[in-house]
C-alpha positions in Angstrom: -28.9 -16.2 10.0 -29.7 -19.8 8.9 -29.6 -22.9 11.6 -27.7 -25.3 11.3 -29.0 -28.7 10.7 -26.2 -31.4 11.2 -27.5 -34.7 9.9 -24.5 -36.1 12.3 -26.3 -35.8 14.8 -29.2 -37.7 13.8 -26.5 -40.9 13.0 -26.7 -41.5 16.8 -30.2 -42.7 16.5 -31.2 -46.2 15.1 -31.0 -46.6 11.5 -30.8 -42.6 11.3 -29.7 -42.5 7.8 -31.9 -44.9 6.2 -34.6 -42.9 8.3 -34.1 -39.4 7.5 -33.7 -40.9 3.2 -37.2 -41.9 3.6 -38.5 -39.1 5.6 -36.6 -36.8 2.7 -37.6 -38.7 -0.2 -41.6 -39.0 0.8 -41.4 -35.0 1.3 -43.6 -33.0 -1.3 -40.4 -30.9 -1.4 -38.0 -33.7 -2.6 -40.2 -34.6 -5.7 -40.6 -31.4 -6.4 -36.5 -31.0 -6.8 -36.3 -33.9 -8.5 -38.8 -32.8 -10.9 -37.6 -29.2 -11.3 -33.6 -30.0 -11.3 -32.4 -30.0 -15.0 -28.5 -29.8 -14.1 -26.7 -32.8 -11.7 -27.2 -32.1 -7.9 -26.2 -33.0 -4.5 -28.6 -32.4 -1.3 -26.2 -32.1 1.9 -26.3 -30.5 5.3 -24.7 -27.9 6.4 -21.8 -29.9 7.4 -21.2 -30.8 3.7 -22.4 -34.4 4.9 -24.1 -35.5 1.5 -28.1 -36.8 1.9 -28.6 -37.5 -1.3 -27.5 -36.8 -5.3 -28.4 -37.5 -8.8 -26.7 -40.3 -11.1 -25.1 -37.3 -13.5 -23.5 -35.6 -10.5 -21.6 -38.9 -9.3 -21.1 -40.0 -12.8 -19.5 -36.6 -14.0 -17.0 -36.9 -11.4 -16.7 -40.8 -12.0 -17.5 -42.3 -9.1 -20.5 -44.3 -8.2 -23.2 -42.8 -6.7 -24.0 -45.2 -4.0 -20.1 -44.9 -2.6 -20.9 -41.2 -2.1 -24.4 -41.0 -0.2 -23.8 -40.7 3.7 -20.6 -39.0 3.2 -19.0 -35.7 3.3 -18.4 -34.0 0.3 -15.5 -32.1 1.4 -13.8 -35.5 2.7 -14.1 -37.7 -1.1 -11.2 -38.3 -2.5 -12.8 -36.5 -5.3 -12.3 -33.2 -3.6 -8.5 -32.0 -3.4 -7.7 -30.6 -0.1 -7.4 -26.8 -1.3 -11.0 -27.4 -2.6 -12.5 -28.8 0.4 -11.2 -25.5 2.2 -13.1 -23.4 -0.5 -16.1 -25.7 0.6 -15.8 -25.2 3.9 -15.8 -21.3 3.3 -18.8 -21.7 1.3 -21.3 -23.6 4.2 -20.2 -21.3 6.4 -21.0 -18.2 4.5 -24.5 -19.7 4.0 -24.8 -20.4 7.3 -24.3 -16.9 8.3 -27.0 -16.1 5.1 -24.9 -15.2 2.6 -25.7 -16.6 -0.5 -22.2 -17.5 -2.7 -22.1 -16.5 -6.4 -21.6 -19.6 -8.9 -18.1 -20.8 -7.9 -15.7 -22.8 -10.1 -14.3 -25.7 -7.9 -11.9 -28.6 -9.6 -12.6 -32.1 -8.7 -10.5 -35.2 -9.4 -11.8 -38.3 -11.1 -10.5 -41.6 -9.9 -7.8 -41.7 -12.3 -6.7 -38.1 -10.6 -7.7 -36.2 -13.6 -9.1 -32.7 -13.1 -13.0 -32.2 -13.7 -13.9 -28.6 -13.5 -17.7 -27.7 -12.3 -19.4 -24.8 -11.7 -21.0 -25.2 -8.4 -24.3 -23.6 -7.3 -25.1 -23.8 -3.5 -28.6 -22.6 -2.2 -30.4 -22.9 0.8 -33.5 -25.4 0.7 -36.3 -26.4 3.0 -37.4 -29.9 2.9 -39.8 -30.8 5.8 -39.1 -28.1 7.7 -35.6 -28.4 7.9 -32.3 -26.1 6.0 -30.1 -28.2 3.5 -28.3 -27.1 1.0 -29.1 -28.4 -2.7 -25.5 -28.0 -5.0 -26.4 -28.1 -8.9 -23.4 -28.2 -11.0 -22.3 -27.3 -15.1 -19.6 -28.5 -16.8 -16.8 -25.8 -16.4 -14.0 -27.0 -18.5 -14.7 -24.6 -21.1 -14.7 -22.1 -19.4 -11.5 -22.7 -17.8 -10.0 -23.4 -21.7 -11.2 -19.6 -23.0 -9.6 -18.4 -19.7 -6.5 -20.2 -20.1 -6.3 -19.0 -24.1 -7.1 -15.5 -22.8 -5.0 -15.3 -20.3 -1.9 -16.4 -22.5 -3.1 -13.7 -25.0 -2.6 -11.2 -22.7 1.0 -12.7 -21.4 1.7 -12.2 -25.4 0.4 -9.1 -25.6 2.2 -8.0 -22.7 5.7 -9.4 -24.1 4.7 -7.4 -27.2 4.0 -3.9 -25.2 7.5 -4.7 -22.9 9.5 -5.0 -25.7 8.1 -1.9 -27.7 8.7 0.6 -24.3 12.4 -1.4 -24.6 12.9 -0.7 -28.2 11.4 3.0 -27.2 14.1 3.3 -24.3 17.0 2.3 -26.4 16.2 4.5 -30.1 16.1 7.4 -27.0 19.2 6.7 -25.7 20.7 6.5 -29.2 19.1 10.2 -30.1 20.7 11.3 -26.8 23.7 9.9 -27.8 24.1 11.4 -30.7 23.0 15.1 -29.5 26.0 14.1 -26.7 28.3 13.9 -29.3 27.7 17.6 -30.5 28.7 19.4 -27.7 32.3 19.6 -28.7 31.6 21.3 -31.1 29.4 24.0 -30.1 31.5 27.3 -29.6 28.5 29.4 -29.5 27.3 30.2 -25.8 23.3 30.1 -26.8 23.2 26.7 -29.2 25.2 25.3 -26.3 21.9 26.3 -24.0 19.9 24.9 -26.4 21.4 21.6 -27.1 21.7 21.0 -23.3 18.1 21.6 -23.1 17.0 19.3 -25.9 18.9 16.6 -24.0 17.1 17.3 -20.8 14.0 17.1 -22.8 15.2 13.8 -24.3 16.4 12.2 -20.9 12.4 13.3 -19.0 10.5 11.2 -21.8 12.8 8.4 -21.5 13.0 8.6 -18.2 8.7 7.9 -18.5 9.6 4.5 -20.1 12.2 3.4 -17.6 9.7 4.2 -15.0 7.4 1.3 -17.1 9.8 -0.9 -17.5 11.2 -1.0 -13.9 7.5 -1.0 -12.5 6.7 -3.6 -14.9 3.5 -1.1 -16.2 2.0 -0.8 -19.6 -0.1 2.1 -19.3 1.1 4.0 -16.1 3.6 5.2 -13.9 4.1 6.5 -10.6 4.1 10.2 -11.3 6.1 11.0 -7.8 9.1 8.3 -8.3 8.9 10.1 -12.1 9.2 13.5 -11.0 12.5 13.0 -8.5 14.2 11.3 -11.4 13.7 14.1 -13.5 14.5 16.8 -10.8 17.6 14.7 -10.3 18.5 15.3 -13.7 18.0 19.1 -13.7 20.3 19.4 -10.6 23.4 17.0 -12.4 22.6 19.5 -15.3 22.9 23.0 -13.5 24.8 22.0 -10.5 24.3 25.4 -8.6 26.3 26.1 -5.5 25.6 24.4 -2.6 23.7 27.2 -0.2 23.3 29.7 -3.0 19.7 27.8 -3.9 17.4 26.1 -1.6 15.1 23.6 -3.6 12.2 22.3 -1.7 10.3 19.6 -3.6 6.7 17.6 -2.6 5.2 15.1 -4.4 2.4 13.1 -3.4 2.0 9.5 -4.9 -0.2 9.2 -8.0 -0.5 6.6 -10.6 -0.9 8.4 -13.3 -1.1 7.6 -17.3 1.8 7.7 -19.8 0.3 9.9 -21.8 -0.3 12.6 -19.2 2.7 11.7 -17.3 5.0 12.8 -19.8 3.7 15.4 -20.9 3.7 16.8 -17.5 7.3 15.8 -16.9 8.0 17.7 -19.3 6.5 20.9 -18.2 8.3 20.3 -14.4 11.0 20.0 -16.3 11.3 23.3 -18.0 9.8 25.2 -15.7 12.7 23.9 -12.7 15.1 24.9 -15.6 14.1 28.2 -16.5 14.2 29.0 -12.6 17.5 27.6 -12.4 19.1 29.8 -15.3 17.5 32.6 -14.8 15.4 33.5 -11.4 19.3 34.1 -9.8 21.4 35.5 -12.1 22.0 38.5 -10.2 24.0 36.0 -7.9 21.3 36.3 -5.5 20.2 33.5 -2.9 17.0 31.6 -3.2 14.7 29.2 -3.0 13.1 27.0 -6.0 9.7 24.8 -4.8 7.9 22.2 -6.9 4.5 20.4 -5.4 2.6 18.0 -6.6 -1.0 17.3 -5.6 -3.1 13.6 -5.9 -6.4 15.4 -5.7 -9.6 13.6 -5.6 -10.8 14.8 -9.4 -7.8 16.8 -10.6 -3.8 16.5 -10.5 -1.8 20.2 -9.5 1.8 20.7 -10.4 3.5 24.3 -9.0 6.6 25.3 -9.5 7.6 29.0 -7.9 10.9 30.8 -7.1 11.6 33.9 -5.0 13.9 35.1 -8.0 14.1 38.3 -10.1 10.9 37.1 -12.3 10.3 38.6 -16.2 11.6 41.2 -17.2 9.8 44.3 -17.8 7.4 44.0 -21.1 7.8 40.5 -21.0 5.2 37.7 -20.8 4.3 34.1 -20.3 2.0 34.4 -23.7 4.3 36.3 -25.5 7.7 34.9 -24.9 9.9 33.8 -28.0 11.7 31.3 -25.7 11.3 27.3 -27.1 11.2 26.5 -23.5 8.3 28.7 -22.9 6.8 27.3 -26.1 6.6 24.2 -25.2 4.7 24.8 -21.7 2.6 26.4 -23.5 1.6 23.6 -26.2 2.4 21.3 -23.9 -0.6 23.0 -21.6 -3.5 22.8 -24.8 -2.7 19.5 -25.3 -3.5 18.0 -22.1 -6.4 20.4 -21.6 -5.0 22.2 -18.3 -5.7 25.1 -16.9 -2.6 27.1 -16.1 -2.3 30.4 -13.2 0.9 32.3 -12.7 2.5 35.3 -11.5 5.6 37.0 -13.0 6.9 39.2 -10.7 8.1 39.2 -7.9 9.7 36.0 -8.8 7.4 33.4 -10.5 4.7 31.0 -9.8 3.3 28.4 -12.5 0.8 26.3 -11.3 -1.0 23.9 -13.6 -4.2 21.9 -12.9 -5.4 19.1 -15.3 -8.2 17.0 -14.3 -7.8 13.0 -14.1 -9.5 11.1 -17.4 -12.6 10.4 -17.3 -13.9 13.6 -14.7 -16.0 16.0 -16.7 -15.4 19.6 -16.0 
């Protein structure tokens, strides 16, 4: 903890400020700032009430440096008043003993135009007593790259939006058009398999509604994702209400497009293939998807209490597109995949969050 030193105090005596200049300005200490300080300065107490600065300080900030000595820096007119809050902040950390990283603050020259410096605050002993010396670099630019890089990224932001857009709408104009088919499909199985490559269709562009609405370029909410596309499984399959029981828990995760759909897509199928055919015997059930936010790794299970495979047939060798696609789908996100297929089925994937190692 650093003491305070308030040079207010010492006003109360006679002449304090002329005093306390001298005692300063004869102090081995003081020549040896002036001799060592290359950038513009300010030595003030800890009260921000300024002892003494250099000519380049007052004259970067356009004011003459005589007006400013035995005054508070936080009260010039120099200092607008959201800055001389960020001041106040900063003597206080150092009086605690904190030191404050370099700081941009924005003064105001006495035409009011803004003069950007970085500020530097340090602790200093001069005669046995704390001040605190403030050099200062011209900041403005600085604040001109950030301002270019920041209206870079607004642009490349506008860019990314309107690409997941365009996405979103050739999507809905494939599903359109695979929704104009279906009256004209007589046959029972391309009717199954049309209605499955719309559901495919509708979870990838559900993914980019999920970006847009969340205003993302890179991720979405994998649980709000997830609903959305069991939502759509149930509009598709409608089962009776009581005949199936579907439990669902999904814990929040942010997790990256390029993961996210690819593991909508496998909820997807894997809620579907339940539904058409773990109760076909008109049996009652019960349908459960989870999904884990684990610290290294994500989980996704999906199990039923149905009838399971059939005799002689397996996960591996099933001919079924659906199946298929689980299965590629798996390899390319570099899961690892458990499952049982009788009685009824559990599929339960785990894929570890980029950038953990297995």
């Amino acid at each position: 903890m650093i003491e305070k030193i308030f040079l207010t105090e010492k006003l109360q005596d006679e002449n304090p400020y002329e005093k306390l200049v001298n005692e300063i300005r004869s102090s081995p200490d003081y020549l040896n700032l002036i001799l060592e300080a290359s950038d513009p300065w300010i030595l003030q107490d800890m009260n921000g009430f300024i002892l003494d600065l250099s000519a380049s300080f007052a004259d970067k900030i356009g004011y003459d440096p005589d007006k400013l000595r035995g005054r508070y820096l936080q009260a010039l007119r120099a200092v607008p008043l959201i800055q001389r809050s960020r001041l106040r902040i900063v003597l206080d950390r150092i009086g605690e003993g904190v030191l404050p990283e370099p700081t941009v603050f924005e003064f105001m020259d006495p035409e009011g135009q803004p003069v950007p410096l970085e500020l530097n605050f340090r602790p200093l002993e001069i005669s046995g007593q704390i001040f605190v010396l403030v050099t200062a670099r011209d900041a403005s630019g600085r604040l001109d790259e950030a301002e270019k890089l920041g209206r870079k990224v607004e642009e490349l932001e506008n860019i990314i939006g309107n690409l997941y857009r365009q996405i979103d709408r050739n999507l809905q104009i494939i599903t359109s058009i695979v929704n104009l088919q279906f009256p004209y499909i007589k046959d029972d199985a391309d009717f199954e398999l049309l209605r499955d490559t719309q559901n495919r269709l509708k979870s990838i562009r559900k993914a980019y509604e999920k970006l847009i609405q969340e205003n993302s370029f890179d991720s979405i909410n994998f649980s709000g994702y997830a609903r959305s596309i069991v939502s759509g499984i149930l509009s598709t399959y409608s089962p009776e209400p009581g005949n199936i029981k579907l439990e669902l828990y999904f814990e929040d995760a942010d997790m990256p497009l390029d993961l996210a759909v690819p593991m909508g897509m496998i909820l997807s199928e894997l809620l579907s293939n339940s539904f058409r055919h773990a109760f076909t015997d008109g049996r009652d059930g019960r349908i459960r998807a989870v999904f884990r936010n684990k610290e290294d790794h994500y989980m996704l299970e999906v199990r039923d209490n149905g009838m399971g495979f059939p005799d002689g047939v397996g996960f591996e060798n099933s001919d079924t597109l659906g199946l298929q696609l689980v299965r590629n789908l798996i390899n390319q996100i570099e899961a690892k995949l458990d499952y049982t297929l009788s009685p009824g089925t559990c599929f339960r994937i785990k894929v570890l969050k980029p950038g953990i190692n297995d």
